[in-house]
C-alpha positions as CSV (number, residue, x, y, z in Angstrom):
1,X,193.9,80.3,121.6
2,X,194.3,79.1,125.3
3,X,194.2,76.5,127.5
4,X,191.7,78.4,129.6
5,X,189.3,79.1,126.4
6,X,189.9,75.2,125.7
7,X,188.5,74.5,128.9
8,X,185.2,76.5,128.5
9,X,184.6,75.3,125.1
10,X,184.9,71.6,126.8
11,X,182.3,72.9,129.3
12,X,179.8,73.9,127.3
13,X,179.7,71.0,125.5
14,X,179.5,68.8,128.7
15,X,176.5,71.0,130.0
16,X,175.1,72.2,126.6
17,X,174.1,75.6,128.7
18,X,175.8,78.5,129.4
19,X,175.1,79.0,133.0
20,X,175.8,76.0,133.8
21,X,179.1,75.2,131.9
22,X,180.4,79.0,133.6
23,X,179.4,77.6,136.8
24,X,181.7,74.4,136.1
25,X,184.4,76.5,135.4
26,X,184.0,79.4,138.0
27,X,183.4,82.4,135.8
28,X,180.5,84.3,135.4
29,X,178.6,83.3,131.9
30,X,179.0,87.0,130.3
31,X,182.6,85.9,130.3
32,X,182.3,82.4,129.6
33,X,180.0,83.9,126.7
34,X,182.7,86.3,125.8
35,X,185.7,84.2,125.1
36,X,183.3,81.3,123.4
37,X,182.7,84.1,120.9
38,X,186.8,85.4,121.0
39,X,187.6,81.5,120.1
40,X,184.9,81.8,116.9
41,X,186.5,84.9,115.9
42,X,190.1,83.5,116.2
43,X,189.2,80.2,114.4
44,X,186.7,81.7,112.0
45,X,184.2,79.2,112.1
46,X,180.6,79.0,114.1
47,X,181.5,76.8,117.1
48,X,177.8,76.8,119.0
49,X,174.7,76.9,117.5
50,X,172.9,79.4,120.0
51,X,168.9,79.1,120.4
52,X,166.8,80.5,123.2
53,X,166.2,76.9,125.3
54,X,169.7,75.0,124.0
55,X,173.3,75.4,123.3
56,X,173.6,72.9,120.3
57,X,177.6,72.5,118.6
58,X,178.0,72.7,115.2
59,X,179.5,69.8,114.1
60,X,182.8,71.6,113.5
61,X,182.7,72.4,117.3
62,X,182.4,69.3,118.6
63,X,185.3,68.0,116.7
64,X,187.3,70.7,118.1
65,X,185.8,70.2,121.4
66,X,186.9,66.6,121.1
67,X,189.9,67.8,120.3
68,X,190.3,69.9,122.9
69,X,189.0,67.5,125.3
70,X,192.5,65.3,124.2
71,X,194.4,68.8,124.1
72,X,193.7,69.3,128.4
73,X,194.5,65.2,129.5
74,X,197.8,65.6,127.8
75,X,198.2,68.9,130.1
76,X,197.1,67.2,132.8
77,X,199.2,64.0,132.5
78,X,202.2,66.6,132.0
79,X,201.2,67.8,135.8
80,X,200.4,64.4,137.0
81,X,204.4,63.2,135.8
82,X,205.5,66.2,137.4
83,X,203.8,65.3,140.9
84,X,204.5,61.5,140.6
85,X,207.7,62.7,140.3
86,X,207.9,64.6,143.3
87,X,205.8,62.4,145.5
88,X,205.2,59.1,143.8
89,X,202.4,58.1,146.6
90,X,200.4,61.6,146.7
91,X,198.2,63.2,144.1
92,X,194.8,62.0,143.4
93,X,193.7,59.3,141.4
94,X,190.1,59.3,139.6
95,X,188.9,55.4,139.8
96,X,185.7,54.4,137.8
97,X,183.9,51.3,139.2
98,X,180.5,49.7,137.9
99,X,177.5,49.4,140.3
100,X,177.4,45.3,140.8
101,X,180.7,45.4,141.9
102,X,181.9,49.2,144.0
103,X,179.7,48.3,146.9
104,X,180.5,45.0,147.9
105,X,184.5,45.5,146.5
106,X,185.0,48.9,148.0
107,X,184.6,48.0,151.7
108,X,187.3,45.2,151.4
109,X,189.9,47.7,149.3
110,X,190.2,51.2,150.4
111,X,191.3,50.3,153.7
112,X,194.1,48.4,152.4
113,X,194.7,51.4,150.1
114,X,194.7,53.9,152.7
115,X,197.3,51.8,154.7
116,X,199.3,51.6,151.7
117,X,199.5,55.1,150.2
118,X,198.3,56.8,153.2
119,X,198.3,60.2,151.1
120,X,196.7,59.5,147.7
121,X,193.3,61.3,147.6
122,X,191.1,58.3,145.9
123,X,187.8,59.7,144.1
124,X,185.4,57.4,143.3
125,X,183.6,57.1,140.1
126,X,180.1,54.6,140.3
127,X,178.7,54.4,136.8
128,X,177.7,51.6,134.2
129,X,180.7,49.7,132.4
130,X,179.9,52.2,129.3
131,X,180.1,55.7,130.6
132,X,183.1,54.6,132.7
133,X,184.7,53.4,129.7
134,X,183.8,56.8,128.0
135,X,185.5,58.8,131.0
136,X,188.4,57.4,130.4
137,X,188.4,57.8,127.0
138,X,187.9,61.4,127.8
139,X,190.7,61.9,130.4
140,X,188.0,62.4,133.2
141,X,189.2,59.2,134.8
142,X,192.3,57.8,135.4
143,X,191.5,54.0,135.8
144,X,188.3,52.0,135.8
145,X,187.6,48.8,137.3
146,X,185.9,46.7,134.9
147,X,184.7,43.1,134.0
148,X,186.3,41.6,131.0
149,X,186.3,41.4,128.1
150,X,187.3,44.8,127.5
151,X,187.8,45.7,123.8
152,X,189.9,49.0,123.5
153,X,193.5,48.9,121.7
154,X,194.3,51.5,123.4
155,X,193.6,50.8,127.0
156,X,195.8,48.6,129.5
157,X,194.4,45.8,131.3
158,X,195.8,44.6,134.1
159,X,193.7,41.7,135.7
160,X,192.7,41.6,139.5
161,X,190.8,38.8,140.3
162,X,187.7,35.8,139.4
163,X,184.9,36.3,141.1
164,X,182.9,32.9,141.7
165,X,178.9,33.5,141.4
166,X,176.5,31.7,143.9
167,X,172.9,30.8,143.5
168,X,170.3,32.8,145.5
169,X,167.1,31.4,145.7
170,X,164.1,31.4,148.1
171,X,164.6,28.8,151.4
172,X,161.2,27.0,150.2
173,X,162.6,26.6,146.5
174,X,163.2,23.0,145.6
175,X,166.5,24.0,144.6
176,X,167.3,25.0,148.5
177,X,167.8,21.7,149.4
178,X,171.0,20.9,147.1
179,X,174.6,21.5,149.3
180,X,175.9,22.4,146.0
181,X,174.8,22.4,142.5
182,X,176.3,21.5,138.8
183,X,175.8,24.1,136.4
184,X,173.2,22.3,133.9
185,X,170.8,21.9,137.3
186,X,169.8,25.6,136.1
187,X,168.4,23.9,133.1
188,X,165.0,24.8,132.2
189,X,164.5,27.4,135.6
190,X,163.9,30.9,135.2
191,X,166.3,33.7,136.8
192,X,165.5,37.1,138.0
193,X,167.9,39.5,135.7
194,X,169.3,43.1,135.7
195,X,168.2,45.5,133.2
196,X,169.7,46.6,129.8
197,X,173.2,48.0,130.6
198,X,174.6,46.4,133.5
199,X,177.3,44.0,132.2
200,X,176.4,41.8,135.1
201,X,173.0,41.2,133.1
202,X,175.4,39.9,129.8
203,X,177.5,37.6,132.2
204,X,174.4,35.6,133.9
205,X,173.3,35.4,130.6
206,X,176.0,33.9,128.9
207,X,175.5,31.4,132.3
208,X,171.5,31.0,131.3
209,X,172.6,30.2,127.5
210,X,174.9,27.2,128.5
211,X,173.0,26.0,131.3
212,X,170.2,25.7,129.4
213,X,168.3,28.2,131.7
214,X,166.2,31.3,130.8
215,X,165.1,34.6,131.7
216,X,162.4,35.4,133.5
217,X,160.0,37.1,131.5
218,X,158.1,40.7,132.9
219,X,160.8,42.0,135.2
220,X,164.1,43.2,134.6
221,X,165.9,44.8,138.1
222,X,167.8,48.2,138.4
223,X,170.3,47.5,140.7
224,X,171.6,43.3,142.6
225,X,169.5,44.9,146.0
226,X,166.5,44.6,144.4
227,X,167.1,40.9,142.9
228,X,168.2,40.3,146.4
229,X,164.9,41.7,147.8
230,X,162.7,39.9,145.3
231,X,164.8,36.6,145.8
232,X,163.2,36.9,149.6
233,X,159.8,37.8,148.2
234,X,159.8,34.7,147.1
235,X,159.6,36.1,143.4
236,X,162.7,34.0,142.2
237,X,166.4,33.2,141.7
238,X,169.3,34.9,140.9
239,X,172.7,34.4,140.6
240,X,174.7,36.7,142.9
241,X,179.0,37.5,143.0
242,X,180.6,36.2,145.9
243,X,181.3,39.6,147.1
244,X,177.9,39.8,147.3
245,X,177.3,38.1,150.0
246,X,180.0,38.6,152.2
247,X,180.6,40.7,155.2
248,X,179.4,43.9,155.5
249,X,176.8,43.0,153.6
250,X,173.6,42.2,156.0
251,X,172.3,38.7,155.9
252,X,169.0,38.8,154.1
253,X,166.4,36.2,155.9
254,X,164.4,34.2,153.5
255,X,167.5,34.2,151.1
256,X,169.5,30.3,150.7
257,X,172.5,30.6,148.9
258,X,174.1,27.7,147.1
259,X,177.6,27.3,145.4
260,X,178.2,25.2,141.8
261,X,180.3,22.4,141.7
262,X,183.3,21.7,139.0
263,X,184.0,24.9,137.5
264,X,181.3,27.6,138.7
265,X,180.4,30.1,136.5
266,X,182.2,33.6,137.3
267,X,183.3,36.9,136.0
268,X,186.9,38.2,136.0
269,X,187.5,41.5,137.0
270,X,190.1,43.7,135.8
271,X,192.0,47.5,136.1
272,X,192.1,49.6,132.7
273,X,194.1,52.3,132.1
274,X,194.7,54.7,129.1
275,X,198.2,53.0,127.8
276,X,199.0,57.1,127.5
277,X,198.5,57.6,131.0
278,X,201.7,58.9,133.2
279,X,200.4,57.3,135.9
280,X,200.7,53.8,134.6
281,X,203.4,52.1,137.0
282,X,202.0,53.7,139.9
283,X,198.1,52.2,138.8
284,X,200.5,48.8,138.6
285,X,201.1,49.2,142.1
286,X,197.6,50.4,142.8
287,X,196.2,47.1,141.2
288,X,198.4,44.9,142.9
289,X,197.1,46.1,146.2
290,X,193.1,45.0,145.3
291,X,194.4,42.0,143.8
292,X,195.3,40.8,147.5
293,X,192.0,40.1,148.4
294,X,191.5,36.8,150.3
295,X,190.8,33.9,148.5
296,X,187.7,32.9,150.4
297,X,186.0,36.3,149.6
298,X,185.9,35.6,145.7
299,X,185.7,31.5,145.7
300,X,181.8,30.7,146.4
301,X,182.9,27.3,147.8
302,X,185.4,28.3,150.2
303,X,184.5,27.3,154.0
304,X,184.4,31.1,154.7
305,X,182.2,31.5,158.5
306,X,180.3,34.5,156.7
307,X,178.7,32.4,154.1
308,X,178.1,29.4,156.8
309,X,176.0,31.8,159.2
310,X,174.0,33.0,156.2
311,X,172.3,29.8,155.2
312,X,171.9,29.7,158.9
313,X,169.5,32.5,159.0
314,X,167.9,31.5,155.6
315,X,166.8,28.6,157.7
316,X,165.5,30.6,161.0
């Protein structure tokens, strides 16, 4: 048994097909075929259940795939201690983000990161709060950024920032009128949510369930573009994050954004981390970096000139 075999026993039960878990690894799939049935031999037990569509594992080999899967991050956090090591600031560093938040945060953060570790190769991970979660879990990230709660005993959390939300609703909406609004104001209105999945969709509807507000019924959005865009149709409100609505995000006419009053409702953002991870004090360093951000980028009532010249144009 090998590292190597480990790795093409990992592949095929990513891809669940032969072709394409050799092509993942850069053999040619007689070989990857050949060693699969080497590992059997070696182990004695029936790892892939072979039929003429499917690769299926047999439940013994996706326990040892699991296995394996833990076997090849603790290599690779042996490499990554011996980089860090060398060159604390170079290497490459796997970041899982979810949707709602990696294009409005992203613009704002990477250039700071580049100017602070000019040679760190950043890849970027965009997936929902779940299947970022499960990458790390699996080693195939190094850190996520997340909105808490996160509940994993085995994952650091280091917090970044609050992130104030803002109402979005249509310029000829009754509630356009308000300079600012308290929360039970949402009572009894309808808001435009994000589908199943998005933890963005939980949060404004935690803020729905104490504002005495409600969901509107018939349509549920795939990503905050398209409750922006039906926010100008005229279809309804939403609530949207601060970052949101700030620069480089284009101003979107027909769209009057207005800020709560007393404690707005928000969502706190953190990093996570494997607590195994090697690369824990550098990530420290990495999350202090994003958690510089500008006050007036995350705090809906801050006198910030971006949000000003947007309810100008609203009003065009």
């Amino acid at each position: 048994m090998n590292l190597r075999d480990l790795r093409y026993l990992v592949s095929l039960a990513e891809h669940r097909h032969f072709g394409r878990a050799a092509e993942a690894t850069f053999v040619s799939q007689p070989t990857l075929s050949t060693q699969i049935r080497k590992l059997e031999e070696e182990l004695g037990v029936a790892l892939v259940e072979r039929t003429p569509r499917k690769v299926l594992l047999t439940e013994v080999g996706r326990e040892i795939a699991q296995r394996a899967r833990e076997v090849l991050n603790e290599v690779e956090q042996i490499r990554a201690i011996a980089r860090r090591t060398l060159d604390p600031e170079s290497g490459t560093v796997r970041l899982g983000i979810f949707p709602t938040l990696g294009p409005y945060l992203l613009p704002h953060v990477v250039p700071r990161i580049r100017e602070g570790f000019p040679r760190l190769e950043l890849l970027l991970t965009e997936e929902k709060t779940e299947v970022v979660l499960r990458l790390l879990r699996e080693g195939r990230l190094d850190a996520g950024i997340l909105a808490l709660p996160i509940h994993d005993d085995q994952l650091h959390q280091e917090f970044l920032f609050e992130e104030d939300f803002v109402l979005a609703v249509p310029e000829t909406h009754p509630l356009a009128k308000h300079a600012s609004l308290e929360l039970d104001e949402l009572a009894d209105q309808n808001l435009l949510l994000l589908e199943d999945g998005h933890c963005l969709r939980d949060q404004a509807l935690e803020v729905c369930h104490l504002a005495g507000a409600n969901e509107r019924s018939g349509f549920r959005a795939t990503s905050l573009e398209t409750l922006r865009q039906m926010v100008a149709a005229g279809v309804g409100i939403t609530l949207l994050p601060s970052l949101a609505v700030q620069p480089p995000i284009a101003p979107s006419a027909n769209v009057h954004l207005v800020p709560f009053r007393g404690d707005p409702p928000s969502r706190r953002i953190a990093m996570v981390w494997r607590k195994s991870s090697a690369l824990g004090a550098f990530l420290e360093r990495l999350a202090g970096v994003i958690r510089s951000l500008p006050r007036e980028l995350l705090d809906a009532r801050a006198p910030a000139p971006a949000r000003k010249q947007r309810r100008t144009t609203a009003h065009r």
